[in-house]
C-alpha positions as CSV (number, residue, x, y, z in Angstrom):
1,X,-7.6,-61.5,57.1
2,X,-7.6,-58.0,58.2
3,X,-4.0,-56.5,59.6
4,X,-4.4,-55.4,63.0
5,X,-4.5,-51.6,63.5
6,X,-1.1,-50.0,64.0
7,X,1.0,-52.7,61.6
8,X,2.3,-50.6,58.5
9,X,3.5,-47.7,62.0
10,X,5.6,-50.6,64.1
11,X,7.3,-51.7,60.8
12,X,8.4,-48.2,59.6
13,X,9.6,-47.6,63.2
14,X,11.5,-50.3,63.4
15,X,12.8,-49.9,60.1
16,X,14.1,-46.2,60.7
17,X,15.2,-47.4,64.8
18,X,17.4,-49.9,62.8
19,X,18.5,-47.1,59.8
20,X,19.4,-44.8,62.3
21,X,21.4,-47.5,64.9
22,X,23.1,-48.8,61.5
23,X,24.4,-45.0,61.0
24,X,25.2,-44.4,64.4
25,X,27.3,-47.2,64.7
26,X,29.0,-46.7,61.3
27,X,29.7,-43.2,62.1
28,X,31.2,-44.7,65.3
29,X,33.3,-47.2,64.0
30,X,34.2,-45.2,61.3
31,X,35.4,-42.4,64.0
32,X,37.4,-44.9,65.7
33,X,39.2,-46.3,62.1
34,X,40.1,-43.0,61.4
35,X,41.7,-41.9,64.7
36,X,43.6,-45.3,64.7
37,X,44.7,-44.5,61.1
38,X,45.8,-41.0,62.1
39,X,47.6,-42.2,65.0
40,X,49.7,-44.6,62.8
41,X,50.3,-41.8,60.2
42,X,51.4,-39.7,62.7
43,X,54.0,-42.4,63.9
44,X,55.0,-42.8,60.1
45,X,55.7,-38.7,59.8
46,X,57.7,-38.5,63.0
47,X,59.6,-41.6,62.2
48,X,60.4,-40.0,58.3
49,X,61.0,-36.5,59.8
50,X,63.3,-37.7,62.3
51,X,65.4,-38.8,59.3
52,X,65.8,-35.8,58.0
53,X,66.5,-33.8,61.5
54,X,69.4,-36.4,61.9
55,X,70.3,-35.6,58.2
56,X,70.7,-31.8,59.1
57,X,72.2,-33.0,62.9
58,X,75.0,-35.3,60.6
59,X,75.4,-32.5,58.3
60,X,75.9,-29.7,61.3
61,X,78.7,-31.7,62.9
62,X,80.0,-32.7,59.7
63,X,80.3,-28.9,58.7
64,X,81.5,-28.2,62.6
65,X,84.5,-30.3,62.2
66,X,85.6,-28.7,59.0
67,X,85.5,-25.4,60.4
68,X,86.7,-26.3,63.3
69,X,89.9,-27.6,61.7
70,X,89.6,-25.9,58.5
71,X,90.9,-29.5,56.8
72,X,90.6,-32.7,57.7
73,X,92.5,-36.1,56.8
74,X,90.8,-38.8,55.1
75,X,91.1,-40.9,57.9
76,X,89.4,-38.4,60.0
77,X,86.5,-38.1,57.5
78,X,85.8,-42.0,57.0
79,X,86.0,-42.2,60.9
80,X,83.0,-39.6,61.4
81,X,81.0,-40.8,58.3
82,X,80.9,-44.6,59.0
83,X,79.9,-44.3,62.5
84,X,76.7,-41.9,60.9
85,X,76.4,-44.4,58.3
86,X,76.4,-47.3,60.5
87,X,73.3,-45.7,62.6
88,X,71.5,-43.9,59.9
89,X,71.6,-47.0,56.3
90,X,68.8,-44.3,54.6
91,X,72.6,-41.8,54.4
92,X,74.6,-44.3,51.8
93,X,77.4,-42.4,50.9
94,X,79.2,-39.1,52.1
95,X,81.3,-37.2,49.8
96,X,83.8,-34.0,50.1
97,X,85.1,-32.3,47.2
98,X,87.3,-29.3,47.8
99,X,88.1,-26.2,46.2
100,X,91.2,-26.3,43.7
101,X,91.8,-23.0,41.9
102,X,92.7,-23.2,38.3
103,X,96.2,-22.0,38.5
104,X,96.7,-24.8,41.5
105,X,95.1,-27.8,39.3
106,X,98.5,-29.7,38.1
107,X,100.1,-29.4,41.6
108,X,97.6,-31.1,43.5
109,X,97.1,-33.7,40.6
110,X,100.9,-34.1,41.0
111,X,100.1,-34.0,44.8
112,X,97.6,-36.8,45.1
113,X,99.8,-38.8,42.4
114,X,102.6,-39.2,44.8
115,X,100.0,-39.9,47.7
116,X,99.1,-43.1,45.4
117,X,96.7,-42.6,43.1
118,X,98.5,-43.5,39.9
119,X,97.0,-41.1,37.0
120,X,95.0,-39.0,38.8
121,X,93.6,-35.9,36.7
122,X,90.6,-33.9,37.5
123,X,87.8,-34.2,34.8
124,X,84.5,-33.6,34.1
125,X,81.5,-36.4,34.5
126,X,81.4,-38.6,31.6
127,X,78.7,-37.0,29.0
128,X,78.8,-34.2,30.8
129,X,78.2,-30.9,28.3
130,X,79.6,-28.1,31.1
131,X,82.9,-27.2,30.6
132,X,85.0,-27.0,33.4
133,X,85.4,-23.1,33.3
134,X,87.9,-20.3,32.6
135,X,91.1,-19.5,34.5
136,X,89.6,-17.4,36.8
137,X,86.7,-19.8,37.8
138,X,87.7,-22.7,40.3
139,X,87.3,-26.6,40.6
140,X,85.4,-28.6,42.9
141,X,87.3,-32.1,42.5
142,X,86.2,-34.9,45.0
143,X,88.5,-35.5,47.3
144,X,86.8,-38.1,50.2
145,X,84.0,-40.6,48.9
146,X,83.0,-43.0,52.1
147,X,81.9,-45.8,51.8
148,X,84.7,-46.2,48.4
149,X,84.1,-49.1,46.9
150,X,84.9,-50.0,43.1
151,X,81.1,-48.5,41.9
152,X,81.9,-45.1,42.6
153,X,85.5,-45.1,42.2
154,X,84.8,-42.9,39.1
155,X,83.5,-40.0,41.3
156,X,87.2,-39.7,42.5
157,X,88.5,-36.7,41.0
158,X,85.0,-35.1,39.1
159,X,84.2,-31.9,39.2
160,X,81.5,-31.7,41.1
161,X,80.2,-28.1,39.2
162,X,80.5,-30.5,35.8
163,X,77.0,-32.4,36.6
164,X,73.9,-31.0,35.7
165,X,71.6,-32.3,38.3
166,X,74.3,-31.1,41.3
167,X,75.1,-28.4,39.4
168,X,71.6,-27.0,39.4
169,X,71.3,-27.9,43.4
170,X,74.3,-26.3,44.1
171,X,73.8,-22.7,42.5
172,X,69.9,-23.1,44.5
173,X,72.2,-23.9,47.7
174,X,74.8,-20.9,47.6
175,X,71.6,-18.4,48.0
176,X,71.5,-20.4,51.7
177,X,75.3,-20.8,53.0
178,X,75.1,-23.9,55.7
179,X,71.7,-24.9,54.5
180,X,71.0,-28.6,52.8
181,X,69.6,-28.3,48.8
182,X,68.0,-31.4,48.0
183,X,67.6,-32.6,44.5
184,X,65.2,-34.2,43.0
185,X,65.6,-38.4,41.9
186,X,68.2,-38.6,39.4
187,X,67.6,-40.5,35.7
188,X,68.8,-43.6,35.7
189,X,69.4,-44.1,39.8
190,X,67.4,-44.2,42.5
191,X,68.3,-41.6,44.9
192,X,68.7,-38.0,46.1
193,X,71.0,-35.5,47.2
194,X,71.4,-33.5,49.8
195,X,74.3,-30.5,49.1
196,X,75.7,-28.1,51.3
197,X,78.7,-25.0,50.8
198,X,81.1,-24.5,53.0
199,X,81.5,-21.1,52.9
200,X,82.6,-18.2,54.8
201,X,80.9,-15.6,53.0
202,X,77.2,-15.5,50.9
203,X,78.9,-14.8,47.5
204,X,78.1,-17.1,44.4
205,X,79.8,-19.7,42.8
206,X,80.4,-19.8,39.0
207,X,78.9,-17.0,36.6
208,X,80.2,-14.6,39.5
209,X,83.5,-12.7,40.3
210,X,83.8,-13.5,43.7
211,X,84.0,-17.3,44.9
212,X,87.2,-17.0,47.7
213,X,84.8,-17.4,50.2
214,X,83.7,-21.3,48.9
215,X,86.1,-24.2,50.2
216,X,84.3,-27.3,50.3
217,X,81.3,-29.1,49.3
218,X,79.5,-31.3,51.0
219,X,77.2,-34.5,49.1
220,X,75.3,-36.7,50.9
221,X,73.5,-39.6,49.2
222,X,70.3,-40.4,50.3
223,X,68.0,-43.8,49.4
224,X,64.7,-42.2,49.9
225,X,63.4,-46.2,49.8
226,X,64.7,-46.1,53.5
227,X,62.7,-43.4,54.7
228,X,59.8,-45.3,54.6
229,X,59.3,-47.7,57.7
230,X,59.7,-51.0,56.3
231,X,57.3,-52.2,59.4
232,X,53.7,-49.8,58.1
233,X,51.2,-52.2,56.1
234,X,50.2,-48.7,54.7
235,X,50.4,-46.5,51.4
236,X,53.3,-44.0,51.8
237,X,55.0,-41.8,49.4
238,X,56.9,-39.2,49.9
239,X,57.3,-35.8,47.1
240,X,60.2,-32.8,47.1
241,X,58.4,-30.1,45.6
242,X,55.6,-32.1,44.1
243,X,57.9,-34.6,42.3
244,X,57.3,-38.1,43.3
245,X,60.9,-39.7,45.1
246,X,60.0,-42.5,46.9
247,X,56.6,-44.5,47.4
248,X,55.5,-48.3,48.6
249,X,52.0,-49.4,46.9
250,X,49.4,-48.0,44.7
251,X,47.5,-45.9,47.4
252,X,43.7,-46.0,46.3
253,X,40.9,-48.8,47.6
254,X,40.7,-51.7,45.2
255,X,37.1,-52.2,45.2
256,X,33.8,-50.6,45.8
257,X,34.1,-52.8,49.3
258,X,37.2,-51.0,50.5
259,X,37.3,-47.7,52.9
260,X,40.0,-45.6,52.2
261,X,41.8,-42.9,54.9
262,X,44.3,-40.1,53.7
263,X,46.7,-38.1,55.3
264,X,48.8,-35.4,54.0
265,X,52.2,-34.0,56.2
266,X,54.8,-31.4,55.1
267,X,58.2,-30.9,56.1
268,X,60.1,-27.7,55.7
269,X,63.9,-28.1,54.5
270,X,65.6,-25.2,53.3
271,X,62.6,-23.5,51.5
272,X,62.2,-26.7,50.0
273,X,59.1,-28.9,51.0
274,X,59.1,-32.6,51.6
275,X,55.5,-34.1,51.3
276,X,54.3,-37.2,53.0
277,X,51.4,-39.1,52.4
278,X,49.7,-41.7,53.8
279,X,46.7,-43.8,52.9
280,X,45.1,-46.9,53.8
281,X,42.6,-48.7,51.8
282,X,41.1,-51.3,54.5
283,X,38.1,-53.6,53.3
284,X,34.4,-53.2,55.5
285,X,35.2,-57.1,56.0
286,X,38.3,-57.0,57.7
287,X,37.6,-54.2,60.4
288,X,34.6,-53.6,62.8
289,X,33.0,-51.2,59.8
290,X,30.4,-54.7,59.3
291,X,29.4,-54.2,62.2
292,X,26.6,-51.5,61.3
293,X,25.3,-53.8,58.5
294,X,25.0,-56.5,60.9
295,X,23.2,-54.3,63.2
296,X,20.7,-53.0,60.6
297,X,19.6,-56.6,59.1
298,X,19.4,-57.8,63.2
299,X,17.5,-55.1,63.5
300,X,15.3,-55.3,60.6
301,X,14.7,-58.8,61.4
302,X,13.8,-58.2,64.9
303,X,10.8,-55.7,63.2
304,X,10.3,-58.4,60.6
305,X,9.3,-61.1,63.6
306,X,7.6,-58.8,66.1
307,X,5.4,-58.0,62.9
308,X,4.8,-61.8,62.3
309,X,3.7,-62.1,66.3
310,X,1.6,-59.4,66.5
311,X,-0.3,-60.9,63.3
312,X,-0.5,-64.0,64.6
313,X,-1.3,-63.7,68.6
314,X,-2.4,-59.9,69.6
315,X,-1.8,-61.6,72.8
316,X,1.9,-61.8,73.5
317,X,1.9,-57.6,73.2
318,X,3.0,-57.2,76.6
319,X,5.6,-59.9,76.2
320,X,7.2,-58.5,73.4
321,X,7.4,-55.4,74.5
322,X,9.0,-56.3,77.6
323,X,11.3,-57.8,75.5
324,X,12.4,-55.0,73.6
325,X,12.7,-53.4,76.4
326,X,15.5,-56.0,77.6
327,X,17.4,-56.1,74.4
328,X,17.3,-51.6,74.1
329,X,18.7,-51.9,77.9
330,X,21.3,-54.6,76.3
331,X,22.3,-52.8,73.1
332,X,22.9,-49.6,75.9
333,X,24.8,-51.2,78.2
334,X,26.9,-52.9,75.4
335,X,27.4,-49.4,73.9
336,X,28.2,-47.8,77.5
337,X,30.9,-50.7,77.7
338,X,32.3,-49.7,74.2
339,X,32.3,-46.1,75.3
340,X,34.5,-47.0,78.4
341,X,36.5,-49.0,76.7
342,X,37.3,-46.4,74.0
343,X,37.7,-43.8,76.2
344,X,40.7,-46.3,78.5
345,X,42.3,-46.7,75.2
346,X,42.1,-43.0,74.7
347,X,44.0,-41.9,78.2
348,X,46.6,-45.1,78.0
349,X,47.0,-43.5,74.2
350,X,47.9,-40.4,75.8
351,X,49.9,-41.2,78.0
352,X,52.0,-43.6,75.8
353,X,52.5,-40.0,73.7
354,X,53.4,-38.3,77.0
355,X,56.1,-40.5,77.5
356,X,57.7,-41.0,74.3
357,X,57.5,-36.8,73.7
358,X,59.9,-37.1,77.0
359,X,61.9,-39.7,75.8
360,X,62.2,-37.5,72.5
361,X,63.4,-34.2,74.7
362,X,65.4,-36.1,76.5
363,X,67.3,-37.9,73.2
364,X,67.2,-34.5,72.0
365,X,68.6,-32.9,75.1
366,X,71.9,-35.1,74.9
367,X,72.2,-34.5,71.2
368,X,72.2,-31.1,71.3
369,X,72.1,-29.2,74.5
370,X,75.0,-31.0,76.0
371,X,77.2,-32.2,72.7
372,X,77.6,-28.6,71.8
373,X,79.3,-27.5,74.9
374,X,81.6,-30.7,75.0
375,X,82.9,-30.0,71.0
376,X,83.9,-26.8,72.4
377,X,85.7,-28.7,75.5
378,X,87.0,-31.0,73.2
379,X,88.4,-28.4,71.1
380,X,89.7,-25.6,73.0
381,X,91.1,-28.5,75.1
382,X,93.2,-29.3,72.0
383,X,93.9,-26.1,70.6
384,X,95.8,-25.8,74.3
385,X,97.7,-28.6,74.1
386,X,99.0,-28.3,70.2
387,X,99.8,-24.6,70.5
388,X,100.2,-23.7,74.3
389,X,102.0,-26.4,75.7
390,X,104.9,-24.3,76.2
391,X,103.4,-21.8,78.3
392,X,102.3,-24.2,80.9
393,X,103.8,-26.0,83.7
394,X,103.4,-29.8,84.9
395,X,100.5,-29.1,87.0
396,X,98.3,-27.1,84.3
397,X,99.0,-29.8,81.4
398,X,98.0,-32.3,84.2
399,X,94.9,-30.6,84.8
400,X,94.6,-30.2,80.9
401,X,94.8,-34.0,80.2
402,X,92.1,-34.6,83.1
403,X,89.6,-32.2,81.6
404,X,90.1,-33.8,77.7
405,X,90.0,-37.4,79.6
406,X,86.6,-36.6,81.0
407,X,85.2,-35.1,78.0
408,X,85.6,-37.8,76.0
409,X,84.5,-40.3,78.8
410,X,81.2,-37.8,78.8
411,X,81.2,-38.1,75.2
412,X,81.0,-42.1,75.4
413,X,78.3,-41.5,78.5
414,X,76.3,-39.4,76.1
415,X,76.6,-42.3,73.0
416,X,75.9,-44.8,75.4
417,X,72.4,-43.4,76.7
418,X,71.0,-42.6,73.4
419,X,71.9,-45.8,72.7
420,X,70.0,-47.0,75.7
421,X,67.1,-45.0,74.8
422,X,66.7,-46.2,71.6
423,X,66.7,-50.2,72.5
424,X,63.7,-49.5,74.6
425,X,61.9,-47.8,71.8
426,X,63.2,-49.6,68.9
427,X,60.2,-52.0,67.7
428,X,61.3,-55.7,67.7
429,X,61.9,-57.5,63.5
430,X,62.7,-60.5,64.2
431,X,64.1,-62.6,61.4
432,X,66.2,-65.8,60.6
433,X,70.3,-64.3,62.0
434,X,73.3,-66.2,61.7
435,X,74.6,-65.0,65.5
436,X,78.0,-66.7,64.5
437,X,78.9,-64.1,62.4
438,X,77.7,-61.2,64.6
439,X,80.0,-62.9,66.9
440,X,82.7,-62.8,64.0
441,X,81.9,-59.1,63.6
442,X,82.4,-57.8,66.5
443,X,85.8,-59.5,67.0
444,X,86.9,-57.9,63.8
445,X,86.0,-54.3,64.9
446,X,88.0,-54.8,68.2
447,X,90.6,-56.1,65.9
448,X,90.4,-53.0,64.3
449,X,90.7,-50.7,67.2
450,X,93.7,-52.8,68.7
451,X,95.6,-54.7,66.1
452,X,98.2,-55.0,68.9
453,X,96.1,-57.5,71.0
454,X,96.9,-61.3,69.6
455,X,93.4,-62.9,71.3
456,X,92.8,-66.8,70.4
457,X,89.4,-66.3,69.0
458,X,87.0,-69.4,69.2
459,X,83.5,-69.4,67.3
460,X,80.7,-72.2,66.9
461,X,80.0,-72.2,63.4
462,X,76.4,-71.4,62.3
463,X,74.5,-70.8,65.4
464,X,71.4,-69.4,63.3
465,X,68.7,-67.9,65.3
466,X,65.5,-65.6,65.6
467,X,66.0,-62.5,66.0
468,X,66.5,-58.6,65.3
469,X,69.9,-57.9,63.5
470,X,70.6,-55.2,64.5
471,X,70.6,-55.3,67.8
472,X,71.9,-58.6,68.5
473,X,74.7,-57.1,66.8
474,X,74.7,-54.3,69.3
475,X,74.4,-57.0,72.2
476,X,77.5,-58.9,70.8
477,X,79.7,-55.8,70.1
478,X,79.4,-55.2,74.0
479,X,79.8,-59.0,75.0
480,X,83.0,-59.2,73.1
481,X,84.4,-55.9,74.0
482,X,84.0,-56.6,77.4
483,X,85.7,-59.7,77.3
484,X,88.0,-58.3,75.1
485,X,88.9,-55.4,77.5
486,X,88.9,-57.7,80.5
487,X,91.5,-60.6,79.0
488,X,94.0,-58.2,78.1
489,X,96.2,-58.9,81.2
490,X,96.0,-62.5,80.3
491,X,99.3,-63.6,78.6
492,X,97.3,-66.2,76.5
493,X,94.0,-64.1,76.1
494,X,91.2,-66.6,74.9
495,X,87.6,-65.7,73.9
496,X,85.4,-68.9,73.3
497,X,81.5,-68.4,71.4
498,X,79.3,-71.5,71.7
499,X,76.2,-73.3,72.4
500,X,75.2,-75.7,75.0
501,X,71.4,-77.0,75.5
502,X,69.5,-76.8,78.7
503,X,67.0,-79.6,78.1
504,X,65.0,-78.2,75.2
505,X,66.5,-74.4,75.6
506,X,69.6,-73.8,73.4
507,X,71.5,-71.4,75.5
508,X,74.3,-69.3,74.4
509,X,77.5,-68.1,76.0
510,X,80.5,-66.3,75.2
511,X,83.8,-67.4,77.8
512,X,87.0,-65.4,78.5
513,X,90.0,-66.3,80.2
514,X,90.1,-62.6,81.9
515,X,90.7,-61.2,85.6
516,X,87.0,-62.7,86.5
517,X,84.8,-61.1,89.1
518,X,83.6,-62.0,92.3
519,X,79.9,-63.3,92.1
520,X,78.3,-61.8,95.4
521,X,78.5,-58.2,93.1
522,X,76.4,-60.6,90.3
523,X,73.1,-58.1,91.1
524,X,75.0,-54.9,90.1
525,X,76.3,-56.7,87.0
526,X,73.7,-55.5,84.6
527,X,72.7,-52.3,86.5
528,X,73.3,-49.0,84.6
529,X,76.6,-46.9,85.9
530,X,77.9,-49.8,88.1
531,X,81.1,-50.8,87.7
532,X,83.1,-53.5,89.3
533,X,86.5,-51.9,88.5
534,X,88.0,-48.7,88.9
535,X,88.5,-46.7,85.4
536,X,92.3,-46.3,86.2
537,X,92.4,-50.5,85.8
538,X,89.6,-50.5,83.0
539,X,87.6,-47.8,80.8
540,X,84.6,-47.6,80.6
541,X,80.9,-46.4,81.1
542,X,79.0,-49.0,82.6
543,X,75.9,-49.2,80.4
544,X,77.6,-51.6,78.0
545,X,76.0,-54.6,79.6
546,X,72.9,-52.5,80.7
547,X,72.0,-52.7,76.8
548,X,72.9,-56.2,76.2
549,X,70.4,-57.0,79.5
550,X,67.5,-54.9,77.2
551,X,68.1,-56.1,74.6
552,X,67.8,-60.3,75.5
553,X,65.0,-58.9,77.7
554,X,63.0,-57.3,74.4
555,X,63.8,-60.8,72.7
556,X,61.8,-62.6,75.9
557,X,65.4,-63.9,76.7
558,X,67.5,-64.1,79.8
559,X,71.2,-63.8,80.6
560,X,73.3,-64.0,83.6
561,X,77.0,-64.7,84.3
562,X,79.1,-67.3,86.2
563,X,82.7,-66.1,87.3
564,X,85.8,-66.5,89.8
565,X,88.3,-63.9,90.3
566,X,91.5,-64.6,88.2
567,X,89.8,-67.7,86.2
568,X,87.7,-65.7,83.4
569,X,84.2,-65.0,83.0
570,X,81.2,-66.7,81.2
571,X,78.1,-64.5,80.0
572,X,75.1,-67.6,79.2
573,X,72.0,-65.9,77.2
574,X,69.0,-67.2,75.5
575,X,66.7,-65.5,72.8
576,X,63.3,-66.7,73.2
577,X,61.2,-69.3,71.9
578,X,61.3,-68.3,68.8
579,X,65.3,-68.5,68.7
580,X,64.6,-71.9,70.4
581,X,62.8,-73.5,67.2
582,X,65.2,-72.2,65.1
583,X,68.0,-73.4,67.0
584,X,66.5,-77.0,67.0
C-alpha cells in the first residue's frame, strides 16, 4: 500500500514539536531547581556567616570588658562566657592567658599557689620544641579556661607562645591588633581557633624589643562541625584559606541519573577567607526534571498514533486536527497556570526575604546600635559610684542608682526581645525530650542565682515528650522563674511540676503557692510589656511569658492559667499531637 502524501513531513514535525517541548520544559524545570537550590544555599551562607559575626560580636564585648576594667575576676569571666556559650554551642571553650614578665614568673606562681592551685608552675605544652624565651621576652600563661573541666585542665598554666599551631596564629594576629586570626584544624583534634591580642599599641610579640604594649590573649575554640546547619539535606563544606575544616557528605552526583547544583560563597575575616560550598546532587526521579521526558515520549506517541490514523482512515483529518488543536490550547493553559503559579511563589518568596532582612536590622539594631550606648551608661555609671561617691550628695547618688537601675532593666529589655525574635524565626526540631529534667534545670539555675530561697521543689518524674530542646528549655526557665519570683513572700514557698490528662490530651502544669493574680487581667497575661505588678513589688520585663506563649504556640500547643489572689498560681500547657503520642 502506498503512504499517503505528506506522511514522512507530520512525523518529523511532530517529532521535533515534541524535541523542542521536551527542551523547553527541561530548561524550565531545570530553571526552577536551580533558583530553589540557590535560595536554600543562600539560607545555609547567612545562617554560617551569622556565626562568625556573633563570633567577632562575642569577641568585641569580650575585649570591651577587659579594657574597660583593665582585669577582670574569674568569676566575672565564666559569668560572660557561659551565657555566650550557652547561645552560641559552635564557641566550646573561651580561654585568657595574661601577660607575666619574666622577672614576675615565681611571684605569681607563688600567687596563684596560695589562691589554691597546689603546684602550679608555668610550662611549656607537652612536646612542645619552643623554648619559653629569654629574660627579656614575656610569658603568656593561661589564666581563665571556661568551660574547666578535667580534659583541659592541662591548658592551666601553658604558655600559650610554647604551641606551634597558636604560636604561628598569634605572630599572623599582632600585624592586626583587635582583629580575630583563625587557624587552620589542628592534628589530632577537631577544631579551630580564633586568637585575638589585647594590646594597646601595634608592636610585635617575641623576636622583637618591644612587647609592653601586649596584656592579654584571647582563644576561642571553635567546632567548625556546628557551623553547618544540622537541618540542610545538602553538601556543605566549609575551607580557611583553601584548607578543608569542616564538611557533611561527599558532594558529587552518584550516578549518571543524578543532577548536580553548586554554589560557592566567601567570607572575609581578618584578610583571612572562609569558603562555603554548597552542592546538591538530586536524582531526575525524585524532582519534576522527568517531567520533560514524559512530555517528549507523550508527545512522540501522540505523532506515532495520528500517523497510524491518517494511514488507516484519510477521513478523520479534520477530527484530528481539531484535536490537536484542543490538547495545544491544554498544554498552554496548563503552562499559563504553571507560569502564575511560579510567578505567586516568586513575590510571596520576596516578600518572606523582605521581612526577615527587617527582622535581621532590627536584631542587629538592638545588638549594636543600642548595647553600645548602654556599656558606656553602665560604666560611667559605675566609675561614679566607685570613685566619686564622695563628691556627691543624697540627691545626686539617688539619681545615680536610678539611672544604673534602668540600664540594666534596658539591658534585660534588650536580651529579652532578641530573644523574642529569635523564637519566631527559630525552625522547629522536634525530638524525643525528657521535660522533667528541663523542669529540674531550671530550678537549679534559680538555685544558683538565689541560694538564699529554701523553695519545696516538686517534679513528676519522666514526663518524656516531643519536642524542640532548646526551647522548651527556654519556656521552662521562664515558667519556673516566675513562679519562683512570685512565691518568695510565701513563708513555705512550694513549686509543684506534673501531668494531668484531659481525656486523650496529656496536659502539663507547673503550680505555685505565690501572691496569685486576679483572673479578669487573664487576657493581658501573655501580652508583651504587660505587667500585673508594679516593679517596686517584682522585677521584671514582661516578655517572660510572651515567649513561653510562642513558643507552645510554634509546638501547635496551648497554655493558659488559673489563679486567685493570695492562693498561688497554676500555668496548664500542652505540646501538640506529637507530644501527645509520646506522652501515651
Amino acid at each position: 500500500m502506498r503512504n499517503p502524501p505528506g506522511t514522512k513531513t507530520i512525523f518529523l514535525l511532530g517529532l521535533i514539536l515534541s524535541l523542542s517541548f521536551s527542551f523547553a520544559f527541561l530548561k524550565y524545570e531545570l530553571e526552577k531547581e536551580n533558583l530553589l537550590f540557590q535560595t536554600g544555599a543562600n539560607n545555609i551562607f547567612n545562617k554560617i556567616e551569622a556565626s562568625f559575626t556573633t563570633l567577632e560580636r562575642v569577641n568585641e564585648e569580650l575585649g570591651a570588658l577587659f579594657y574597660q576594667e583593665g582585669e577582670i575576676d574569674k568569676d566575672e569571666f565564666e559569668f560572660f562566657a557561659q551565657s555566650h556559650l550557652r547561645q552560641n554551642p559552635f564557641i566550646v571553650e573561651i580561654i585568657y592567658a595574661e601577660r607575666v614578665a619574666q622577672q614576675d614568673k615565681p611571684a605569681y606562681e607563688k600567687n596563684l599557689r596560695d589562691q589554691g592551685y597546689t603546684g602550679f608552675l608555668i610550662k611549656p605544652f607537652p612536646d612542645s620544641e619552643i623554648n619559653m624565651g629569654a629574660k627579656e621576652n614575656p610569658l603568656f600563661p593561661i589564666r581563665y579556661i571556661t568551660p574547666y573541666t578535667v580534659k583541659n585542665s592541662i591548658w592551666f598554666g601553658r604558655d600559650l607562645l610554647t604551641h606551634p599551631s597558636i604560636r604561628s596564629a598569634i605572630l599572623s594576629t599582632q600585624q592586626q591588633p583587635g582583629k580575630l586570626i583563625l587557624t587552620p584544624t589542628l592534628q589530632g583534634k577537631h577544631a579551630l581557633y580564633a586568637i585575638r591580642l589585647l594590646q594597646i599599641g601595634n608592636n610585635i610579640i617575641r623576636g622583637q624589643s618591644d612587647t609592653k604594649n601586649i596584656f592579654g590573649i584571647l582563644l576561642y575554640m571553635i567546632n567548625p562541625d556546628f557551623l553547618i546547619p544540622d537541618n540542610s539535606d545538602d553538601n556543605i563544606s566549609i575551607t580557611l584559606n583553601g584548607s578543608l575544616i569542616a564538611k557533611n557528605g561527599d558532594g558529587g552526583p552518584d550516578n549518571l541519573m543524578d543532577v548536580a547544583f553548586s554554589e560557592r560563597f566567601t567570607i572575609a575575616l581578618s584578610n583571612q577567607a572562609v569558603g562555603v560550598h554548597v552542592t546538591r546532587a538530586q536524582s531526575i526521579f525524585q524532582t519534576s526534571l522527568l517531567l520533560p521526558f514524559f512530555v517528549f515520549f507523550i508527545g512522540l506517541i501522540v505523532t506515532l498514533l495520528v500517523l497510524k490514523i491518517i494511514l488507516s482512515h484519510k477521513r478523520i483529518n479534520t477530527l484530528l486536527t481539531n484535536q490537536n488543536d484542543i490538547i495545544e490550547k491544554e498544554v498552554e493553559r496548563k503552562t499559563d497556570e504553571l507560569l502564575e503559579k511560579t510567578e505567586k511563589l516568586s513575590e510571596a518568596y520576596q516578600r518572606q526575604l523582605e521581612l526577615t532582612d527587617e527582622l535581621e536590622a532590627f536584631c542587629y539594631s538592638v545588638s549594636h546600635d543600642l548595647r553600645a550606648p548602654l556599656r558606656s551608661i553602665n560604666g560611667f555609671s559605675q566609675i561614679l559610684q566607685d570613685e566619686y561617691t564622695q563628691s556627691l550628695d543624697d540627691e545626686a547618688l539617688s539619681y545615680l542608682s536610678r539611672t544604673t537601675a534602668a540600664a540594666k532593666k534596658m539591658g534585660s529589655i534588650i536580651d529579652d526581645l532578641l530573644n523574642l525574635s529569635r523564637i519566631t524565626r527559630a525552625s522547629l526540631k522536634r525530638r524525643t525530650t525528657n521535660l522533667s529534667r528541663l523542669v529540674r534545670n531550671a530550678t537549679l539555675t534559680m538555685r544558683e542565682y538565689q541560694p538564699n530561697t529554701d523553695i519545696s521543689i516538686n517534679i513528676h518524674d519522666d514526663v518524656i515528650v516531643q519536642g524542640d530542646e532548646k526551647l522548651l528549655q527556654l519556656a521552662m526557665d521562664n515558667l519556673i522563674s516566675n513562679a519562683w519570683k512570685y512565691s518568695g513572700n510565701n513563708p513555705h514557698p512550694e513549686i509543684t511540676f506534673g501531668l494531668s490528662h484531659e481525656g486523650n490530651r496529656p496536659v502539663y502544669f507547673i503550680r505555685d503557692n505565690g501572691i496569685g493574680f486576679n483572673m479578669k487581667y487573664k487576657d493581658k497575661l501573655f501580652t508583651a510589656f504587660q505587667r500585673l505588678h508594679k516593679d517596686s513589688q517584682f522585677e521584671g520585663t514582661g516578655i517572660g511569658l510572651a515567649i513561653v506563649e510562642r513558643i507552645i504556640h510554634k509546638h501547635n500547643g496551648q497554655i493558659w492559667a488559673l489563679s486567685e489572689p493570695g492562693q498561688g498560681s497554676t500555668f496548664f500547657f500542652t505540646l501538640g499531637e506529637a507530644a501527645a503520642e509520646t506522652s501515651k
